[in-house]
MDAnalysis code that builds the backbone (N, CA, C; Angstrom):
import MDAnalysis as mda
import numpy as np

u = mda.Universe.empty(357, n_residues=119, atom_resindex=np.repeat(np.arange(119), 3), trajectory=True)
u.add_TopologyAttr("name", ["N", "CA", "C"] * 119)
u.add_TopologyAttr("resid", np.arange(1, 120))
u.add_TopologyAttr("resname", ["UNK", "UNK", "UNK", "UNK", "UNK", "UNK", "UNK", "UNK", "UNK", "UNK", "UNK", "UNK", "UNK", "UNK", "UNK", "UNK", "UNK", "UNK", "UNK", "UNK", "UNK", "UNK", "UNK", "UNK", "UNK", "UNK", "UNK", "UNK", "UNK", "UNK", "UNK", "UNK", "UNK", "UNK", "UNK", "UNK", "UNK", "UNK", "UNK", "UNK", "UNK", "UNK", "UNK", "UNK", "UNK", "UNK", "UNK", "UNK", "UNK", "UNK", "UNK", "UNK", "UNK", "UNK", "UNK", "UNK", "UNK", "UNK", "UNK", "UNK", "UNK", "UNK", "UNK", "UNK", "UNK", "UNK", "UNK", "UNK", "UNK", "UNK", "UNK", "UNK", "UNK", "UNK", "UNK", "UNK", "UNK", "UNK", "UNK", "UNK", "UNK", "UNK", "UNK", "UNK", "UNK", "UNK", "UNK", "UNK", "UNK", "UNK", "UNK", "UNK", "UNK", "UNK", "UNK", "UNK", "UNK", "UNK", "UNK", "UNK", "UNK", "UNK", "UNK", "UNK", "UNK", "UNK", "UNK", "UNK", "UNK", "UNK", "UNK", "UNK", "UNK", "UNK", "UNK", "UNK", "UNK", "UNK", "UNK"])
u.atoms.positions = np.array([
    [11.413, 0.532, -1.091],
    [12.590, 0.804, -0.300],
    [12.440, 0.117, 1.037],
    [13.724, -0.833, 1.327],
    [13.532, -1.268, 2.602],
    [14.500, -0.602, 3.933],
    [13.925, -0.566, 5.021],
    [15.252, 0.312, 5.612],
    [15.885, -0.880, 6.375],
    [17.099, -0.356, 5.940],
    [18.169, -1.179, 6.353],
    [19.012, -0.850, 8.089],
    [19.116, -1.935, 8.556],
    [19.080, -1.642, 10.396],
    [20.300, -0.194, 10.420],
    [21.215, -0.240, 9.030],
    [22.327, 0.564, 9.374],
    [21.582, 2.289, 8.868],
    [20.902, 2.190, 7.803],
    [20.482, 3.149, 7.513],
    [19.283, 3.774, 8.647],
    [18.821, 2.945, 8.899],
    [17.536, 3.587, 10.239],
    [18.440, 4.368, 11.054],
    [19.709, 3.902, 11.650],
    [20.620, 4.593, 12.864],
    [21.258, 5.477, 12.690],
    [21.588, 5.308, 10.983],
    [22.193, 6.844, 10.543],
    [20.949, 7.926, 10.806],
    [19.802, 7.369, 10.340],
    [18.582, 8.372, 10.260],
    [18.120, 9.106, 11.602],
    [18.063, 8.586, 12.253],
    [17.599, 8.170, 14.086],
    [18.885, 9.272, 14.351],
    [20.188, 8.801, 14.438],
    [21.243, 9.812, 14.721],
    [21.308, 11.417, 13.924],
    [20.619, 11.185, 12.912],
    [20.977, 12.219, 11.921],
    [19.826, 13.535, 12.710],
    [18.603, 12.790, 13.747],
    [17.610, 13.651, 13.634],
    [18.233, 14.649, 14.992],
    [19.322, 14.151, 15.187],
    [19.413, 14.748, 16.619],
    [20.607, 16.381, 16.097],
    [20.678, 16.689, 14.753],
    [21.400, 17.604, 13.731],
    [20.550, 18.067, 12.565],
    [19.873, 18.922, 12.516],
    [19.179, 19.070, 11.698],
    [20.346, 19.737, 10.627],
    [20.032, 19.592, 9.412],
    [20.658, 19.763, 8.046],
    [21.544, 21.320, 8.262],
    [20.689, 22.092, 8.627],
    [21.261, 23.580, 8.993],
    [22.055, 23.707, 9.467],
    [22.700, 23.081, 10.309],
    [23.632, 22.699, 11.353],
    [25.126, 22.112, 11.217],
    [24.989, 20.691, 10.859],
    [25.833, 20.294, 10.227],
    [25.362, 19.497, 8.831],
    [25.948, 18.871, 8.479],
    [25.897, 17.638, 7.193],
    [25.890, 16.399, 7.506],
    [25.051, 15.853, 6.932],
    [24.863, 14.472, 7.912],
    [25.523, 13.306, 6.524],
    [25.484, 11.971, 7.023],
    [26.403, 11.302, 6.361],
    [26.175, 11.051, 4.981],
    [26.468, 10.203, 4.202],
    [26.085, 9.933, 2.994],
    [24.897, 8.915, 3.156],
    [24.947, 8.187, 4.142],
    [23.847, 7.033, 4.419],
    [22.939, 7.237, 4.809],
    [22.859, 8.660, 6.063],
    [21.825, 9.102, 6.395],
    [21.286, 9.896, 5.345],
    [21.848, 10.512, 4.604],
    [20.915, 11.041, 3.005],
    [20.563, 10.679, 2.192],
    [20.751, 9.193, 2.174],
    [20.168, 8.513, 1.288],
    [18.814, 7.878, 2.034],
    [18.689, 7.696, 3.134],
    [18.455, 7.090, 4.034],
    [16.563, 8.214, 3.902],
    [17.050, 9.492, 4.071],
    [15.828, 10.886, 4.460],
    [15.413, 10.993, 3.139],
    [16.282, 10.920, 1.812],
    [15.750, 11.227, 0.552],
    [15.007, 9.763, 0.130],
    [14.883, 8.561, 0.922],
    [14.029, 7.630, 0.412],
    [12.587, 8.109, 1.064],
    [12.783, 8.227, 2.193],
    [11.767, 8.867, 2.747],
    [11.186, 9.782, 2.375],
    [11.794, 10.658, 2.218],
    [11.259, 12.192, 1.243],
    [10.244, 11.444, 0.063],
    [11.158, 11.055, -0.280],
    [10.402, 10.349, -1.788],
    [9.031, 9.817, -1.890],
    [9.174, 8.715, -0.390],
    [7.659, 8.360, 0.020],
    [6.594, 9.330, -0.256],
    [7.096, 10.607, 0.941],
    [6.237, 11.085, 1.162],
    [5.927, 12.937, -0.361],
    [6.813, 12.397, -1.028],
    [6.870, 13.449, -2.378],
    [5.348, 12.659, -3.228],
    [4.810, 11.830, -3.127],
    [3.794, 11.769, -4.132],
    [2.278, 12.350, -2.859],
    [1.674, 12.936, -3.765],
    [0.356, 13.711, -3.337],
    [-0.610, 12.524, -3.189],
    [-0.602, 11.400, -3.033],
    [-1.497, 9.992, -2.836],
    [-0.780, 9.842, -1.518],
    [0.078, 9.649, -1.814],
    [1.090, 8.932, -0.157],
    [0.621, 10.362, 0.853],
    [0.690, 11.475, 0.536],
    [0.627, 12.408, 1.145],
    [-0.656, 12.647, 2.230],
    [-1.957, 12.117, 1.306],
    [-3.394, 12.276, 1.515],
    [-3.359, 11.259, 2.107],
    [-3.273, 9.758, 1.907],
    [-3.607, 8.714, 2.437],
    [-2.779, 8.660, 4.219],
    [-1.451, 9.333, 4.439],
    [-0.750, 9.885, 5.695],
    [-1.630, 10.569, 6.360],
    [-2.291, 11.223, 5.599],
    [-3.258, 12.263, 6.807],
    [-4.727, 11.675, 6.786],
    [-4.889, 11.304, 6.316],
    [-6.430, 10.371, 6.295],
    [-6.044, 9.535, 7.653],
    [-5.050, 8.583, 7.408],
    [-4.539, 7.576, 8.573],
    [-4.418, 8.765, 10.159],
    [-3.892, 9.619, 9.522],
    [-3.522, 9.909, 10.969],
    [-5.043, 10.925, 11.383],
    [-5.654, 11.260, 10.918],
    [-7.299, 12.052, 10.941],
    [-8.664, 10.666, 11.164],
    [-8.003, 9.353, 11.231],
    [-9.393, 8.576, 11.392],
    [-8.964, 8.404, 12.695],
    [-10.384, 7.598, 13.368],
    [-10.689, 7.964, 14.659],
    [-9.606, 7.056, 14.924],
    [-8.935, 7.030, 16.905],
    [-7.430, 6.164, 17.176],
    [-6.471, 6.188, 16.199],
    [-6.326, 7.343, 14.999],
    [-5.278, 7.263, 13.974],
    [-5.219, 6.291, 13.257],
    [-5.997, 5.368, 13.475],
    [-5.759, 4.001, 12.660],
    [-6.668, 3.958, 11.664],
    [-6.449, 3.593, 10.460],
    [-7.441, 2.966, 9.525],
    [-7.052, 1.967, 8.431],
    [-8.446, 1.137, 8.346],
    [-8.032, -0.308, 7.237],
    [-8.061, 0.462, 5.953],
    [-7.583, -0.720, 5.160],
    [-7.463, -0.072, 3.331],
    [-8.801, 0.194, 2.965],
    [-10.022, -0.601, 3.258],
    [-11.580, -0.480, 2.839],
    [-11.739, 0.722, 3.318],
    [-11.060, 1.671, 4.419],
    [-11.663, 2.967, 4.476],
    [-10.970, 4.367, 3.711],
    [-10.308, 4.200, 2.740],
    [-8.885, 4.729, 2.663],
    [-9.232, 4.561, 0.763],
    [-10.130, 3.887, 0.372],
    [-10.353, 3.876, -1.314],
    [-10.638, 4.833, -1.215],
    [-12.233, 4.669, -1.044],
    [-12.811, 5.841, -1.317],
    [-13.056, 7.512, -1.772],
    [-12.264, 7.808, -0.316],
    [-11.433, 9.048, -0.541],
    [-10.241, 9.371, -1.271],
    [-9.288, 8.511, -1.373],
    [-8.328, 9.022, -2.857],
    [-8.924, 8.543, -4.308],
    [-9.958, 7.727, -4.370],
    [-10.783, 7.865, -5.539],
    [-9.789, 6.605, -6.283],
    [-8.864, 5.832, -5.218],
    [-8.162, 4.675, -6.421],
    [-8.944, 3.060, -6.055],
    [-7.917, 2.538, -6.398],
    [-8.705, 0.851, -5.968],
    [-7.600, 0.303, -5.250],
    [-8.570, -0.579, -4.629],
    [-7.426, -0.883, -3.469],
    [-6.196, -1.535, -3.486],
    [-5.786, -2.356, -4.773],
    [-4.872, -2.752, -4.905],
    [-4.171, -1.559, -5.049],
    [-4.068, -0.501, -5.835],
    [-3.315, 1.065, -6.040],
    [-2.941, 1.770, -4.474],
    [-4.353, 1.636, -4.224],
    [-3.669, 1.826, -2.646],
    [-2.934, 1.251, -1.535],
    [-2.948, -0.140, -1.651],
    [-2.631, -0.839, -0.632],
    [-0.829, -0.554, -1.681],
    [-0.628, -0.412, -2.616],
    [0.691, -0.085, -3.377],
    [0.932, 1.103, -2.989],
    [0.518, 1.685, -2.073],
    [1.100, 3.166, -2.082],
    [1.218, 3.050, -0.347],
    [0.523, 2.319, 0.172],
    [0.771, 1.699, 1.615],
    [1.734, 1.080, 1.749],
    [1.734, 0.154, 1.292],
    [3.291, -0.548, 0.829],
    [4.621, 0.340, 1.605],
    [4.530, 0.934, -0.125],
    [5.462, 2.296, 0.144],
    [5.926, 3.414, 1.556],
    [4.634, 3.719, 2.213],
    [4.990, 4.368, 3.402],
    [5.579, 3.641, 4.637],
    [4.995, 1.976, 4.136],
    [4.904, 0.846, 5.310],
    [7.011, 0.287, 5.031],
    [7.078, 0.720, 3.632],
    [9.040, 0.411, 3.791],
    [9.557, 1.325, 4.160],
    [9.085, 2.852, 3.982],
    [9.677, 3.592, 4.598],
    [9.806, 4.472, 5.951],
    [8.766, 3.156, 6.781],
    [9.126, 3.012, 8.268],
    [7.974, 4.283, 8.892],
    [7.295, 5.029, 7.625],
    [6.305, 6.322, 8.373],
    [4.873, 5.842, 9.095],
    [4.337, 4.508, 8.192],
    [3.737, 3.687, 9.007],
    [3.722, 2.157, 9.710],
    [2.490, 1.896, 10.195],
    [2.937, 0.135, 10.774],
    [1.575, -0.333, 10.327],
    [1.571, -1.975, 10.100],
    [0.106, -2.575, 9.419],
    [0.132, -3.389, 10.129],
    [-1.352, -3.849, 10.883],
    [-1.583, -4.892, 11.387],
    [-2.988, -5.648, 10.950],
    [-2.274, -6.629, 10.863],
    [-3.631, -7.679, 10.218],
    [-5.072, -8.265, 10.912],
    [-6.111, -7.758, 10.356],
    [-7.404, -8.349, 10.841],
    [-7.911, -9.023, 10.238],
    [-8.034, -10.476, 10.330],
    [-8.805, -10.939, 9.390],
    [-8.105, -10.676, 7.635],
    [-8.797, -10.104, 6.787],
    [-8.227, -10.069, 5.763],
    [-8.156, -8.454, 5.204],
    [-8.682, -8.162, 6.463],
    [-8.010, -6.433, 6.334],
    [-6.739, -6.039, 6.795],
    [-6.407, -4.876, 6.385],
    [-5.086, -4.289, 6.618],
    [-5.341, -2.890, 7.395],
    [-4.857, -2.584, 8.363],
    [-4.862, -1.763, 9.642],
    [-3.535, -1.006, 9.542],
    [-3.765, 0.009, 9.198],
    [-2.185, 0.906, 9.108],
    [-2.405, 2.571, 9.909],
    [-0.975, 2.134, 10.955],
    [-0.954, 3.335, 11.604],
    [0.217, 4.324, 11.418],
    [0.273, 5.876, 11.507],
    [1.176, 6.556, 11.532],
    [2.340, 6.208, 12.599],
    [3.569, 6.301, 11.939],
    [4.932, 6.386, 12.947],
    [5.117, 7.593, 13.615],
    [4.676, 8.314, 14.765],
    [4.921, 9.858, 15.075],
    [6.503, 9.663, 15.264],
    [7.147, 8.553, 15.913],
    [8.781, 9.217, 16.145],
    [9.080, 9.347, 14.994],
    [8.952, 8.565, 13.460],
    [9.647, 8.742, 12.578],
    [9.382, 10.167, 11.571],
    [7.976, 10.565, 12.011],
    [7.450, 11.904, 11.309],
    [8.713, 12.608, 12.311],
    [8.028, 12.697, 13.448],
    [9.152, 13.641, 14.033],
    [10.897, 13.728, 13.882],
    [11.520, 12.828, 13.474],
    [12.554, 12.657, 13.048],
    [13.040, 13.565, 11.761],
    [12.160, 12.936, 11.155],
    [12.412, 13.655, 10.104],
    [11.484, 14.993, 9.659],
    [10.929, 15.377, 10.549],
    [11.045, 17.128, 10.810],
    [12.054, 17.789, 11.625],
    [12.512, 16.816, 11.953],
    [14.104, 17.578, 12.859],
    [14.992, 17.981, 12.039],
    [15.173, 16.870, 11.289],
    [16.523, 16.981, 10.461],
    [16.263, 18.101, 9.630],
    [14.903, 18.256, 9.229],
    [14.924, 19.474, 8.067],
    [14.596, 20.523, 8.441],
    [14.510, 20.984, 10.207],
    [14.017, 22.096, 10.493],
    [15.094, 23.012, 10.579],
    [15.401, 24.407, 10.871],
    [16.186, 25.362, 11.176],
    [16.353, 25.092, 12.184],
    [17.510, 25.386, 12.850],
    [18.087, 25.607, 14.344],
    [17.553, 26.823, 14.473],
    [16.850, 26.998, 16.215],
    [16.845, 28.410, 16.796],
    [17.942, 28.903, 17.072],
    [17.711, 30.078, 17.362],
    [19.203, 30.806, 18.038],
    [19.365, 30.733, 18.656],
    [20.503, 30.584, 19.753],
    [20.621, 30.223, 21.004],
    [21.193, 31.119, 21.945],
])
């Protein structure tokens, strides 16, 4: 999934309404359920918190096998995945891959799905 500049702004706008509240557009729900999706497999899930639990939040794919027990092509495919759906960013060393958590976009999209307090 790639995000598209129109779908990011629905998303970005959508976080400032969480679901409870009102209904957000058709674009922005397509937009949170790609995302969802990312983060719906239990690999994408572990490898998110590994990234965001190594030291500076950052970590390459060589540190990131190990612990989900796949190979790195499987993983760097499941990096991929979080890396289109905008939750992380990769930067290149050499012939490693360096991937960090997005906190605005986590936080975004804990907005949209949280309850409104009472006011």
């Amino acid at each position: 999934m790639t995000l598209a500049p129109a779908a990011a702004s629905d998303l970005e706008s959508a976080c400032c309404s969480p679901l409870a509240r009102e209904p957000i557009s058709a674009a922005a729900a397509t937009e949170l359920a790609g995302c969802l999706k990312a983060l719906a497999d239990p690999t994408r899930l572990r490898l998110l918190s590994l990234i965001q639990a190594h030291e500076d939040g950052e970590a390459c794919v060589c540190d990131l096998t190990a612990p989900v027990g796949l190979t790195q092509p499987t993983v760097s495919h499941h990096l991929k995945v979080l890396l289109d759906a905008g939750l992380v960013t990769r930067s290149r060393r050499g012939t490693w891959a360096y991937y960090r958590a997005v906190p605005e976009r986590l936080a975004s999209l804990a907005a949209i799905i949280s309850t409104p307090q009472p006011v």
